[in-house]
DODOSE-289370 format. One record per residue: x, y, z of N, C-alpha, C in turn. Coordinates in Angstrom, 2 decimals. Atoms other than C-alpha are relative to their C-alpha. Layout:
! DODOSE-289370
- X  Y  Z  X  Y  Z  X  Y  Z .
...
! end
This chain:
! DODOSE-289370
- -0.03  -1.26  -0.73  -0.50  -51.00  88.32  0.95  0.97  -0.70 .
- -1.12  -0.95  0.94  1.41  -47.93  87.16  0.88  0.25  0.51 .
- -1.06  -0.32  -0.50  3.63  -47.70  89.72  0.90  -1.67  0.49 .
- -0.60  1.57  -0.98  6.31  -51.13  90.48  1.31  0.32  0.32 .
- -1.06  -0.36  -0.81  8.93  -50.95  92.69  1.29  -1.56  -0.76 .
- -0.68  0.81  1.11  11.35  -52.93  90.00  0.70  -1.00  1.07 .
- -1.22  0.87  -0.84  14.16  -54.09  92.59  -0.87  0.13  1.34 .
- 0.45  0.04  -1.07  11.89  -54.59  95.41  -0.93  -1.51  0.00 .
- 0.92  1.20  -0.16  9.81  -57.94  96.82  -1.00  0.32  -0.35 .
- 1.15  0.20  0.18  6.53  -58.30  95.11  -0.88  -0.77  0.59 .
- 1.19  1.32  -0.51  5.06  -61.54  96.46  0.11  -0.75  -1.48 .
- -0.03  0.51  1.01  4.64  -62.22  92.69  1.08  0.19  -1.39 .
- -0.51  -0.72  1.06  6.51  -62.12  89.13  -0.02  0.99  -0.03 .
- 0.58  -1.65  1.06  6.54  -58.82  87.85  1.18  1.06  -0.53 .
- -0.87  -0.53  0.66  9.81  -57.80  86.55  0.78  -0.86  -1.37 .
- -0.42  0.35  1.59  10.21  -58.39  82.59  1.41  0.89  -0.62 .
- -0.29  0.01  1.03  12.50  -58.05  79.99  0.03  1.89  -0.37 .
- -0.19  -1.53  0.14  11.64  -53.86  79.57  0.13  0.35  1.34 .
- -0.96  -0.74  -1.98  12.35  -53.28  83.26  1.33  0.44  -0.33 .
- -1.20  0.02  0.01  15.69  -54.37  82.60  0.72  0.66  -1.46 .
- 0.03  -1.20  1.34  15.70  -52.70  78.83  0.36  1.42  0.42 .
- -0.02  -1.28  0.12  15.16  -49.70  80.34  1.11  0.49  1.05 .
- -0.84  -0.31  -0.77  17.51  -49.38  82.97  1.28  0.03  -0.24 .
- -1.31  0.30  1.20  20.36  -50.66  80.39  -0.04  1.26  -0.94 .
- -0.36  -0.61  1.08  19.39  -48.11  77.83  0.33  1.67  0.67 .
- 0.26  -0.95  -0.51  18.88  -45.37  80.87  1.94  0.79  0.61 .
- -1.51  -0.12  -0.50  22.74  -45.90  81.73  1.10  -0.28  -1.07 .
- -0.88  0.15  0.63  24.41  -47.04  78.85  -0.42  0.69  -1.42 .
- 1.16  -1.06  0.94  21.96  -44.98  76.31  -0.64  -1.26  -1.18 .
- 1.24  0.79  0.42  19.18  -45.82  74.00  0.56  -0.54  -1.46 .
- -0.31  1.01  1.19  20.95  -46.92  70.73  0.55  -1.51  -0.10 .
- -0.72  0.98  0.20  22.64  -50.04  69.43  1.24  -0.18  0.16 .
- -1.21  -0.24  -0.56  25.85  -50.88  70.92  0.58  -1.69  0.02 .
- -0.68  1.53  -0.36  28.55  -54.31  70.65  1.12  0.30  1.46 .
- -0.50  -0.10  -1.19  29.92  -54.54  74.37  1.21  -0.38  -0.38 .
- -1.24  0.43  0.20  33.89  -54.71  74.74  0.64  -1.29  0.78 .
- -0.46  1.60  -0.08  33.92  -58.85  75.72  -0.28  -0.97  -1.12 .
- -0.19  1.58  0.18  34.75  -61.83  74.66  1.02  -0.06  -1.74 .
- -0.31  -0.35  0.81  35.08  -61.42  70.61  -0.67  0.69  -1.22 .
- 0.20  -0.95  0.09  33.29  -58.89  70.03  -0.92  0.05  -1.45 .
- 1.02  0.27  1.00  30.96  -60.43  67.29  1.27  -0.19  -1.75 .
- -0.97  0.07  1.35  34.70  -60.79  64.41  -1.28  -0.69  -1.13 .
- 0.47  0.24  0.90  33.37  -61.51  61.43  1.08  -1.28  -1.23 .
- -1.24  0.74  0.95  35.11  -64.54  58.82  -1.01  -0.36  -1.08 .
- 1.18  0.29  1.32  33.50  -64.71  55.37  1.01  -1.79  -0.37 .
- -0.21  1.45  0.51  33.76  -68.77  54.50  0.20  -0.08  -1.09 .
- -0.05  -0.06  1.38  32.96  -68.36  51.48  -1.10  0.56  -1.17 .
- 0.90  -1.43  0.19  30.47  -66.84  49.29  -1.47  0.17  0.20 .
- 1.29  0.08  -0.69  27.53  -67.73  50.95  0.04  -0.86  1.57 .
- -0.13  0.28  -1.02  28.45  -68.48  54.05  1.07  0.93  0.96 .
- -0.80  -0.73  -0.84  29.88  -66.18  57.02  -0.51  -0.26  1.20 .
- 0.00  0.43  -1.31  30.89  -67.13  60.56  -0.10  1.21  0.99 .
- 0.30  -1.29  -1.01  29.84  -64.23  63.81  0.37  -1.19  0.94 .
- -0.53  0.31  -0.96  32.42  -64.89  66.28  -1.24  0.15  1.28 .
- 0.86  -0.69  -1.40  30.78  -64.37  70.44  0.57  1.44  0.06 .
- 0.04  -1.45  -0.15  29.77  -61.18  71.35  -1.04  0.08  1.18 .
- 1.29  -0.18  -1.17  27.57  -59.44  73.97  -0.05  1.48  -0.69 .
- 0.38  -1.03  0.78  25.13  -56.67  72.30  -0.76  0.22  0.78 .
- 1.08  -0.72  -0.42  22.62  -54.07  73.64  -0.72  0.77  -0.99 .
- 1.02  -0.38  0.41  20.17  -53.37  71.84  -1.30  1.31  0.04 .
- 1.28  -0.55  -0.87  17.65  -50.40  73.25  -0.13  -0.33  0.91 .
- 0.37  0.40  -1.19  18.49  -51.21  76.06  -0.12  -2.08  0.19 .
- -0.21  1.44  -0.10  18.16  -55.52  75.55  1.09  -0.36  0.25 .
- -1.61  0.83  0.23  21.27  -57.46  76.03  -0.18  -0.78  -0.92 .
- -0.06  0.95  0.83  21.83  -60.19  73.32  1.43  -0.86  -0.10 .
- -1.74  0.67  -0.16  24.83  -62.61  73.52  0.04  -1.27  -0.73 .
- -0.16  1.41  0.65  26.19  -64.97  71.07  1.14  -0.73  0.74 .
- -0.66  0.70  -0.95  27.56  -67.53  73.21  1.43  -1.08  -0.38 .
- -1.15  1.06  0.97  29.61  -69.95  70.50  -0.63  0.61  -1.29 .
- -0.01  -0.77  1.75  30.25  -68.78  66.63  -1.06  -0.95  -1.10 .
- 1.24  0.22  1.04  27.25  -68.94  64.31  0.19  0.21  -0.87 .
- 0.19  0.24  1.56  27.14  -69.74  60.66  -0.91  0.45  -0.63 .
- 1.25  0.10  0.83  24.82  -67.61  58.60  0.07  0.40  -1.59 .
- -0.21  0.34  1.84  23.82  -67.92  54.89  -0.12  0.74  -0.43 .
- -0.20  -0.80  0.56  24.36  -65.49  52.43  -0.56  -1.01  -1.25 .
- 0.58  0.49  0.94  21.84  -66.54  49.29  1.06  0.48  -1.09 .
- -0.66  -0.68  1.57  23.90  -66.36  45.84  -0.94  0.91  -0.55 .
- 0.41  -1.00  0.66  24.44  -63.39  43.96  -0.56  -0.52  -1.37 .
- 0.07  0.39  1.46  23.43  -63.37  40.09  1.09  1.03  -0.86 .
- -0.77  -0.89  1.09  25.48  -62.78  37.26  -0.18  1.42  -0.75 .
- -0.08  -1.22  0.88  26.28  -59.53  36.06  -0.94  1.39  1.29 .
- 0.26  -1.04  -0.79  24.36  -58.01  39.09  0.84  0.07  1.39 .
- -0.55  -0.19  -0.85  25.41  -56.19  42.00  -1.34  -0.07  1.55 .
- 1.04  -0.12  -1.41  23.57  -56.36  45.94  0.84  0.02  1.21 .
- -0.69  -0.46  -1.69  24.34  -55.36  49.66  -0.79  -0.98  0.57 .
- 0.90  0.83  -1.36  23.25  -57.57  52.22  0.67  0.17  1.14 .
- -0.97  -1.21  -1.49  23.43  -56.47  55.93  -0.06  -1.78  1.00 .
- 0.24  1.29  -1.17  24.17  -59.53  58.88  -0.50  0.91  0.82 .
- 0.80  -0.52  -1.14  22.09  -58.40  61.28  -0.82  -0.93  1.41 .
- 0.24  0.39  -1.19  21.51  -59.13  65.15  -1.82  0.28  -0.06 .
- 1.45  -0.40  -0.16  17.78  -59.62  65.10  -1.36  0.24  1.27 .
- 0.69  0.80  -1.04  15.13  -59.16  68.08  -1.68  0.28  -0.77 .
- 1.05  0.18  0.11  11.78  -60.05  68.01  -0.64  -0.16  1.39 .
- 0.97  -0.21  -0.86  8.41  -60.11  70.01  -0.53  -0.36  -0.93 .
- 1.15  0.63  0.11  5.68  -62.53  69.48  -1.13  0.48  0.37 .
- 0.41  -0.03  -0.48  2.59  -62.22  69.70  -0.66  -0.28  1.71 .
- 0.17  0.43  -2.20  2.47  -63.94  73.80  0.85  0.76  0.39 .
- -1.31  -0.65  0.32  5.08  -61.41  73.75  1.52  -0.49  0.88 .
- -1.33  0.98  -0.06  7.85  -63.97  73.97  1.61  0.73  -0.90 .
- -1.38  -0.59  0.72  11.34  -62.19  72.97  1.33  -0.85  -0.35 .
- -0.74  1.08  0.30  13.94  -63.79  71.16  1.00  0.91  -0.71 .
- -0.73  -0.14  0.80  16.94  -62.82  69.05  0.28  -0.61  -0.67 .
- -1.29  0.75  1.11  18.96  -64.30  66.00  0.65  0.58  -0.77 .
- -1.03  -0.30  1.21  21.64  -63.77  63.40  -1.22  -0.21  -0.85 .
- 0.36  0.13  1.07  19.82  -63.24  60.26  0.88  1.02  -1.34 .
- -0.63  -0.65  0.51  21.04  -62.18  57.00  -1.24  1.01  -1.12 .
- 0.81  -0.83  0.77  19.09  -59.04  54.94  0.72  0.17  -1.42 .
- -0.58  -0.23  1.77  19.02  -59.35  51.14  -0.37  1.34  0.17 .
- 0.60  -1.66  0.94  19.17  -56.11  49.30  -0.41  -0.84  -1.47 .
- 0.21  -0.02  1.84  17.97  -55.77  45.72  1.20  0.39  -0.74 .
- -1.12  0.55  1.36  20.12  -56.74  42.73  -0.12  1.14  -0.64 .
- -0.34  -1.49  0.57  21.16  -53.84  40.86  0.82  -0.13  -1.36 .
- -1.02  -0.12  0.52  23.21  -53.66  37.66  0.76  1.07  0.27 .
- -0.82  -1.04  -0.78  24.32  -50.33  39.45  0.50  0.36  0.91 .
- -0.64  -0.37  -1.62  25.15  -48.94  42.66  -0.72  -1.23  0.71 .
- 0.84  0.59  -0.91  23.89  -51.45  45.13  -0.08  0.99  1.36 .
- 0.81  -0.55  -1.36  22.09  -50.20  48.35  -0.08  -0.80  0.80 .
- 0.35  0.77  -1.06  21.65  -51.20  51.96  -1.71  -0.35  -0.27 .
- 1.39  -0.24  -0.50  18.43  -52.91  52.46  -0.56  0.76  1.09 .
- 0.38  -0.70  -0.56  16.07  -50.96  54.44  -0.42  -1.25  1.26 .
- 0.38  0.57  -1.45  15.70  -52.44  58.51  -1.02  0.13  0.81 .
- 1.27  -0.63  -0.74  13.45  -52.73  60.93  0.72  0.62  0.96 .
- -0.69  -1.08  -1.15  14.42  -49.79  63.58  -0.88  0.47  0.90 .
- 0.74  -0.83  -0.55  11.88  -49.08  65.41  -0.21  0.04  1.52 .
- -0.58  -0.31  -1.55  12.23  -48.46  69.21  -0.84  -0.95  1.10 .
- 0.43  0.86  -0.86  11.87  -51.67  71.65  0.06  0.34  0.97 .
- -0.41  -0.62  -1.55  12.66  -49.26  74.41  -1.57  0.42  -0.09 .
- 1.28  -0.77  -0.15  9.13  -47.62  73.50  -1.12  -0.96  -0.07 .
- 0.76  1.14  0.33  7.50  -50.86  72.54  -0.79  0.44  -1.34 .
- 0.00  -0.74  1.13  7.00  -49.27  68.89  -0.17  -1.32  -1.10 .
- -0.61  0.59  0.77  8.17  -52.38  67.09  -0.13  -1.17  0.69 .
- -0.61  1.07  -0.86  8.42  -56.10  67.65  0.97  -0.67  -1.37 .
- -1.61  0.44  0.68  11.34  -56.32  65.06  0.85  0.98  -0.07 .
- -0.44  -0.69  -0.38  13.95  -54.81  65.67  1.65  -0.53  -0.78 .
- -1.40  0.30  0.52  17.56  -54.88  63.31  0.76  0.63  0.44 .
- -0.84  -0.99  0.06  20.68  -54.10  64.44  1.29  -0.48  -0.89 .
- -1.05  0.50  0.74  23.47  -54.17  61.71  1.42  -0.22  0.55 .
- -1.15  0.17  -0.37  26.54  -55.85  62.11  0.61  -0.06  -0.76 .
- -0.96  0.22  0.66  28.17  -56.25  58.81  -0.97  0.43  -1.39 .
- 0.34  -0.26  1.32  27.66  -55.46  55.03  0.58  -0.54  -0.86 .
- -0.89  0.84  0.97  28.59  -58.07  52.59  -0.57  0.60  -1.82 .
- 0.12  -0.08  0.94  28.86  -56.68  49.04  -0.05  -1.22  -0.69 .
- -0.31  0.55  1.24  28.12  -58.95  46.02  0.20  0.71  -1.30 .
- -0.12  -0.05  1.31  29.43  -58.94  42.71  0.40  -0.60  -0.98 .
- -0.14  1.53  0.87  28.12  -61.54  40.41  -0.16  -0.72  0.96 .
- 0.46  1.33  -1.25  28.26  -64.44  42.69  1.21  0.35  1.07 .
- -0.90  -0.07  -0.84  31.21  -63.17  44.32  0.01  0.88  1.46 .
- 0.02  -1.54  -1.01  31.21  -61.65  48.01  1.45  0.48  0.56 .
- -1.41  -0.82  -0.43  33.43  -59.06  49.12  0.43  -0.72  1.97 .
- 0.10  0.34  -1.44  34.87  -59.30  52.69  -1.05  1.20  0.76 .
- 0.37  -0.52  -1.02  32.76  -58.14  55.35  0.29  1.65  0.60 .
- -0.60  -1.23  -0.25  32.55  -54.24  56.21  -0.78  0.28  1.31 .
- 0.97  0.41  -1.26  31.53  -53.80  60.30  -0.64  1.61  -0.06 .
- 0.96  -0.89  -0.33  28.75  -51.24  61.10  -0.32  0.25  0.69 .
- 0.35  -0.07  -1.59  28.39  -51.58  64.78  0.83  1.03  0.33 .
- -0.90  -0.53  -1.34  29.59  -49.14  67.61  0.38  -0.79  0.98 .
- 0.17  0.77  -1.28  30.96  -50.31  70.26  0.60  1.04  1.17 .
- 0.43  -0.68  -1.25  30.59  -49.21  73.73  1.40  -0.32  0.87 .
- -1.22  0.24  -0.80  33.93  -48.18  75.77  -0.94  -0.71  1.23 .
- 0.66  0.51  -1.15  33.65  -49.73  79.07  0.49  1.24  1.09 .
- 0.00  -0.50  -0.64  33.04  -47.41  82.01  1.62  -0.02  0.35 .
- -1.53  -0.58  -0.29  37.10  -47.68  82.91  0.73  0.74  -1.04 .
- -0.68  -0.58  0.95  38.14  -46.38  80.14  -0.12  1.37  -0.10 .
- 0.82  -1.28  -0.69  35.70  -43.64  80.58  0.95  0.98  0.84 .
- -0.44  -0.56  -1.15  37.08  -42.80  83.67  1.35  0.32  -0.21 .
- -1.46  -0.08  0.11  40.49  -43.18  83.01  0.26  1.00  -1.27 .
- -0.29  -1.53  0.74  40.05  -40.35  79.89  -0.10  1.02  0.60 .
- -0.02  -1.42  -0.72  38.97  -38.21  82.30  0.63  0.54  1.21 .
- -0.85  0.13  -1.05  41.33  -39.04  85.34  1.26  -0.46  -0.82 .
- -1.13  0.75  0.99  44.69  -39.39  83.89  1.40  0.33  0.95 .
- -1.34  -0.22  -0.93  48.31  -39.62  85.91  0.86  0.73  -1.07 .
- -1.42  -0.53  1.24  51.31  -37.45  84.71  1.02  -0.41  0.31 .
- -0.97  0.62  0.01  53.79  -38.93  84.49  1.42  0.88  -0.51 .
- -1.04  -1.03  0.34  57.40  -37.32  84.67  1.44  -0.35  0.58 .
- -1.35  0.87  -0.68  61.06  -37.78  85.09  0.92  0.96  0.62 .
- -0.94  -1.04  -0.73  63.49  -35.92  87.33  1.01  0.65  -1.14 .
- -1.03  -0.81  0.68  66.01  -32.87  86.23  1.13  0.53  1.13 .
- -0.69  -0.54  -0.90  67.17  -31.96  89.57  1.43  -1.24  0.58 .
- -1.48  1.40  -0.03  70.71  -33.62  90.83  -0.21  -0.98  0.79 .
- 0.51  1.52  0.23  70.75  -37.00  91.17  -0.11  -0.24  1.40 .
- 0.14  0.31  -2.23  71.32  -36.98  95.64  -1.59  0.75  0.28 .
- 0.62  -0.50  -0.32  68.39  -34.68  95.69  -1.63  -0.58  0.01 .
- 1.12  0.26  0.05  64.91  -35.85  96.03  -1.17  1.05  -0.25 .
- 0.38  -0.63  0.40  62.12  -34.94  94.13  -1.43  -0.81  -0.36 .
- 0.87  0.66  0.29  58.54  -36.28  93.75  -1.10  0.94  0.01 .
- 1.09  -1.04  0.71  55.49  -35.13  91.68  -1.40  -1.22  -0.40 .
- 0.77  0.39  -0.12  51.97  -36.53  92.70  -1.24  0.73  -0.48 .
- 1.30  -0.61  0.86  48.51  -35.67  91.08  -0.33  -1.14  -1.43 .
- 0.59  0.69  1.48  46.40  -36.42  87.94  -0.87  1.16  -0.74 .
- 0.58  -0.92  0.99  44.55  -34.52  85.12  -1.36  -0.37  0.10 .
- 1.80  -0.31  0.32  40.58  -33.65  84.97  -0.48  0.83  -0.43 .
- 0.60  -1.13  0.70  39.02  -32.00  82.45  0.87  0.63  -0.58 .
- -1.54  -0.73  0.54  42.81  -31.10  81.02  0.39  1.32  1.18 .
- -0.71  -0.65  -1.21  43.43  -29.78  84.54  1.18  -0.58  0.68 .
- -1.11  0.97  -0.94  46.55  -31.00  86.46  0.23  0.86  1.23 .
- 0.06  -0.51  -1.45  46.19  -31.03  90.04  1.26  -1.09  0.86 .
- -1.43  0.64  -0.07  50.06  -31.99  91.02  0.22  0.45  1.54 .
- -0.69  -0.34  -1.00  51.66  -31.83  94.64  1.41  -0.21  -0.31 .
- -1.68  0.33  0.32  55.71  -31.10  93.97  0.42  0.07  1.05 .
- -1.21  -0.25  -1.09  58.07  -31.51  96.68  1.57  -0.60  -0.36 .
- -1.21  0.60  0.29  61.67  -31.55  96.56  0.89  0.65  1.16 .
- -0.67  -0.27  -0.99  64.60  -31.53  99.01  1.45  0.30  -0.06 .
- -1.09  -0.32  0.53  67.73  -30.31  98.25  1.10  -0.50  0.70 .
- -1.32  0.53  -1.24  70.98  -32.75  99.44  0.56  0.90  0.48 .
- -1.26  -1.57  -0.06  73.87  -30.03  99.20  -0.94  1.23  -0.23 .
- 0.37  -1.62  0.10  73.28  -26.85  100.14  0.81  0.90  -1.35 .
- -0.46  -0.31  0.84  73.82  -24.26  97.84  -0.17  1.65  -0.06 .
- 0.06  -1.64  0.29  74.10  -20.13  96.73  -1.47  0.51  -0.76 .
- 0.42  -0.19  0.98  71.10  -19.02  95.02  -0.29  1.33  -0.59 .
- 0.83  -1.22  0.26  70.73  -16.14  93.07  -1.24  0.36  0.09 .
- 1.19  -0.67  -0.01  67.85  -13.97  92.86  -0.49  -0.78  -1.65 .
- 0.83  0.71  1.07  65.13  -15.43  90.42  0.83  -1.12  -1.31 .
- -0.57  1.33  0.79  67.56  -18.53  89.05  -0.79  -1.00  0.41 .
- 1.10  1.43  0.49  65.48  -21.65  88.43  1.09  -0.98  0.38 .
- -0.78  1.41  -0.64  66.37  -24.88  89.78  -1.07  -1.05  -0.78 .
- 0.94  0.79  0.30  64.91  -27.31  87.23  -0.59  -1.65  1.15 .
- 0.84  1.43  -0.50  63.23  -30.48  88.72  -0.15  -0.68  -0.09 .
- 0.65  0.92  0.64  61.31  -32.30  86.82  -0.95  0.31  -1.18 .
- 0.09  -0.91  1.08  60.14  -32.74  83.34  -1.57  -1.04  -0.15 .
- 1.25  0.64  0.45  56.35  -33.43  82.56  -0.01  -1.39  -1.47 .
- 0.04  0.86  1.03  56.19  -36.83  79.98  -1.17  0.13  -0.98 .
- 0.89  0.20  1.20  52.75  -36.78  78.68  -1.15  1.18  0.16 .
- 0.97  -1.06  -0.24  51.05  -33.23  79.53  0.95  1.27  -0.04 .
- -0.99  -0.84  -0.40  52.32  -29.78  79.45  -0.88  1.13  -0.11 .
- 1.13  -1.35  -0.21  50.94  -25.96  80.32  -0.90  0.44  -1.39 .
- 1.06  -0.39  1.25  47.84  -24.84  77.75  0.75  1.50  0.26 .
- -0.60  -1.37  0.66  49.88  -21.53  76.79  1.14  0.36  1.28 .
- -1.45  -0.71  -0.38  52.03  -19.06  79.45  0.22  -1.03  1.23 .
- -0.72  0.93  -1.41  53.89  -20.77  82.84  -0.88  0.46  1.09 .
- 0.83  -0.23  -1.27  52.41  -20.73  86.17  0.94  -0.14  1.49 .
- -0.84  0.04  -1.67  53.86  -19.76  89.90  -0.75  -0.75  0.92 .
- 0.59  0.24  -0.91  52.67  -21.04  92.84  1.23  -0.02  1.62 .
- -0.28  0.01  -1.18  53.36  -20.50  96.33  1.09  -1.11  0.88 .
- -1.21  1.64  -0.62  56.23  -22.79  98.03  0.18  0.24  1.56 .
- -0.35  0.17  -0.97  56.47  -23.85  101.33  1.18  -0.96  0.15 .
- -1.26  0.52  0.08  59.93  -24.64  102.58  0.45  0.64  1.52 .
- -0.49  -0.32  -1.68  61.76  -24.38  106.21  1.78  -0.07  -0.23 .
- -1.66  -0.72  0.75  64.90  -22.57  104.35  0.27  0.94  1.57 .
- 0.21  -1.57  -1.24  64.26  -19.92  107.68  -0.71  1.19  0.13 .
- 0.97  -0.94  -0.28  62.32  -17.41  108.89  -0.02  0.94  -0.97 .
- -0.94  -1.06  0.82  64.20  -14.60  106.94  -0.29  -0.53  -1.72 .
- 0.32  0.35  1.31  63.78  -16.34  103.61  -1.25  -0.86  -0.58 .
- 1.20  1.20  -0.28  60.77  -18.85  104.26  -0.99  1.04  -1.27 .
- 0.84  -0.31  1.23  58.09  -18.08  101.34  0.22  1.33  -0.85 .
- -0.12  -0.44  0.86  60.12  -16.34  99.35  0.86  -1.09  -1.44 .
- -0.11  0.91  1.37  60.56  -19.52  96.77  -1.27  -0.35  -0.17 .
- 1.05  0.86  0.56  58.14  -20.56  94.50  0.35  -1.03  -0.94 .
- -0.23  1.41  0.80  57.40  -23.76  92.48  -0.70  0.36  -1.00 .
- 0.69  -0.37  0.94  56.38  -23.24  88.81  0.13  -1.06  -0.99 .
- -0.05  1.54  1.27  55.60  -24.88  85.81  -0.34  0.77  -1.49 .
- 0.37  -0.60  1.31  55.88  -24.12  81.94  0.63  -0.42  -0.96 .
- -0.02  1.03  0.52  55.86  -26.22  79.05  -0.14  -1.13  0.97 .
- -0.14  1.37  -0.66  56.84  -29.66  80.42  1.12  0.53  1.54 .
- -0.69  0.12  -1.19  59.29  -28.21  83.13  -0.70  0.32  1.49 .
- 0.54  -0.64  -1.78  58.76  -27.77  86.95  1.10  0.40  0.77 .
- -1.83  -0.65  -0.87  61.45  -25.85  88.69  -0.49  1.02  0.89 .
- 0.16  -0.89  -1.29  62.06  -23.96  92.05  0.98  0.78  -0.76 .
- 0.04  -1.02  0.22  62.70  -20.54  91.74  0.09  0.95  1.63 .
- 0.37  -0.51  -0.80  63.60  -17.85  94.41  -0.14  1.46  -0.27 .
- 0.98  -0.74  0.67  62.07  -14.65  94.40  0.72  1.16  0.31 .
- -0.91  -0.91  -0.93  64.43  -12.58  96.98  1.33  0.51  -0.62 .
- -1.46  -0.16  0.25  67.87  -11.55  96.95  0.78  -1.00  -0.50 .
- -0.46  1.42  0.03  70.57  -14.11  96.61  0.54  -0.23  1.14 .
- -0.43  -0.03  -0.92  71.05  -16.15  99.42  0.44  -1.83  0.08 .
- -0.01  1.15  -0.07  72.25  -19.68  100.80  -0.91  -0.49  1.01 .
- 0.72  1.18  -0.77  70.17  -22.50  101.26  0.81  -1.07  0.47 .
- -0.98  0.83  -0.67  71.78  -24.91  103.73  -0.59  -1.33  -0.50 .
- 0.75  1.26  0.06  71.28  -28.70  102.98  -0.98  -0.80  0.11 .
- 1.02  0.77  0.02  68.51  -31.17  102.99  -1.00  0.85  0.37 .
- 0.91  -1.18  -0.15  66.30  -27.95  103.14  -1.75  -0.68  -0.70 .
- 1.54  0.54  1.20  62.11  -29.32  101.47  -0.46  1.43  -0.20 .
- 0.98  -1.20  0.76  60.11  -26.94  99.33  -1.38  -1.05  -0.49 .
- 1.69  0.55  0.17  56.61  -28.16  98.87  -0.77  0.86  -0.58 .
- 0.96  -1.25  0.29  53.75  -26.55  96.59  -0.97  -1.27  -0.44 .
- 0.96  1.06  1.38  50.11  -27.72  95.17  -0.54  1.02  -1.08 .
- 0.49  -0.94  1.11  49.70  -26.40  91.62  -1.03  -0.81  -0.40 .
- 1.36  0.19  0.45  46.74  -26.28  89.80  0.09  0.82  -1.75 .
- 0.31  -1.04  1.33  46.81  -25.31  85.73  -0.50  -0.76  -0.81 .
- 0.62  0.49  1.09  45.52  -26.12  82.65  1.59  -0.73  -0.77 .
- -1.19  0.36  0.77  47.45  -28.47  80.33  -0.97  -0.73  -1.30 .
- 0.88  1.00  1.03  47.14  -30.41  77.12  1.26  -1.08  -0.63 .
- -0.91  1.50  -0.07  48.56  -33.97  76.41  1.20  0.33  -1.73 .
- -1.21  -0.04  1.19  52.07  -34.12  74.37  -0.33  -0.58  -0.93 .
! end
């Protein structure tokens, strides 16, 4: 039928192998990719015809492929006086019963007394059903003469969704400037090189303040303003008479209260509270 409800009861079989292809390549995308477990496919040349492929877990177009314990594959001797590339390569296949399989295989190139070249792969798209061989390279062992070089890797590999997230959600992290009785705490995180921070701070000892003198704070560690400083609005229960005339600002790495008025005294354990919002970019 042309329509199957993939994750739903059939009564019968009917979810293969490109079901699950496609839903892998639809979320994690359609190229070749070595997943970030286990060991990640290392590579150890034995010797010069022989190299060991640690475990790994690979996607393919969408396939998974997983070497479960470290496989041994053969590297044919070079010849004297010539040079050749040969690629290790994660192989899949499709049979005719269309039975799917993978293996390690290794791709001669042609012998060269000159430059050597990659051999040419099969690439052709198991997401489309295009192909039933399908190479994806994992390594490139030069010869020269009978001798092989070490191992050069050719794979991507695929962050894992936290990592993701965590480039694009990021905490700032920062250390106090204001005096040491006073309390001072600075909550938020960065998106998109935005920092969306709540500052509050409470001042032990009262104190005099001039007109527009800065009361540093706190000092940004790993972010700081994308060009000029930024005000924002402060709420604080200083008194009626002076009440939102402090603001909380930020520029470079500092964050400091600021009042805007005359000069006047603030009495003890007084809070100022703001939520800023600016652009920044990481120290």
């Amino acid at each position: 039928m042309a329509i199957d409800l993939v994750t739903g009861k059939a009564g019968s079989a009917h979810i293969d192998g490109a079901d699950w292809g496609a839903l892998n390549a639809g979320i994690l995308g359609t190229n070749d990719y070595v997943l970030q477990v286990w060991n990640q496919f290392n590579a150890n040349l034995q010797d010069n015809n022989h190299i060991v492929i640690d475990t790994g877990c690979a996607v393919m177009n969408g396939r998974q492929a997983v070497v479960t314990s470290a496989e041994t594959v053969t590297i044919e001797s070079g010849t004297q006086g010539q040079k050749r590339n040969d690629l290790i390569c994660l192989r899949y296949s499709r049979d005719s019963n269309g039975i799917e399989t993978a293996k390690l295989v290794c791709v001669k190139g042609t012998p060269t007394s000159g430059t050597a070249s990659d051999p040419k792969l099969n690439t052709g798209s198991i997401l489309l059903g295009s192909t039933t061989t399908h190479d994806m390279a994992l390594y490139r062992v030069s010869l020269n003469g009978i001798t092989a070089a070490a191992p050069v890797r050719l794979f991507s590999t695929l962050n894992p969704m936290q990592s993701v997230w965590d480039s694009l959600t990021q905490t700032v992290t920062w250390s106090k400037l204001a005096d040491g009785a006073d309390t001072v705490n600075v909550t938020g995180t960065v998106v998109n090189n935005t920092a969306l921070l709540r500052v509050y701070w409470m001042n032990n000892g009262g104190f005099n303040s001039p007109s527009w003198k800065r009361v540093s704070l706190a000092r940004m560690l790993n972010f700081k303003t994308n060009g000029e400083g930024y005000d924002f609005i402060c709420a604080e229960n200083t008194g009626s008479d002076t009440a939102g005339s402090g603001i909380i600002g930020v520029q470079n790495q500092e964050i400091y209260w600021q009042h805007t008025g005359g000069a006047y005294d603030i009495p003890q354990q007084q809070w100022h509270q703001a939520a800023l919002v600016f652009p920044v970019v990481r120290v």
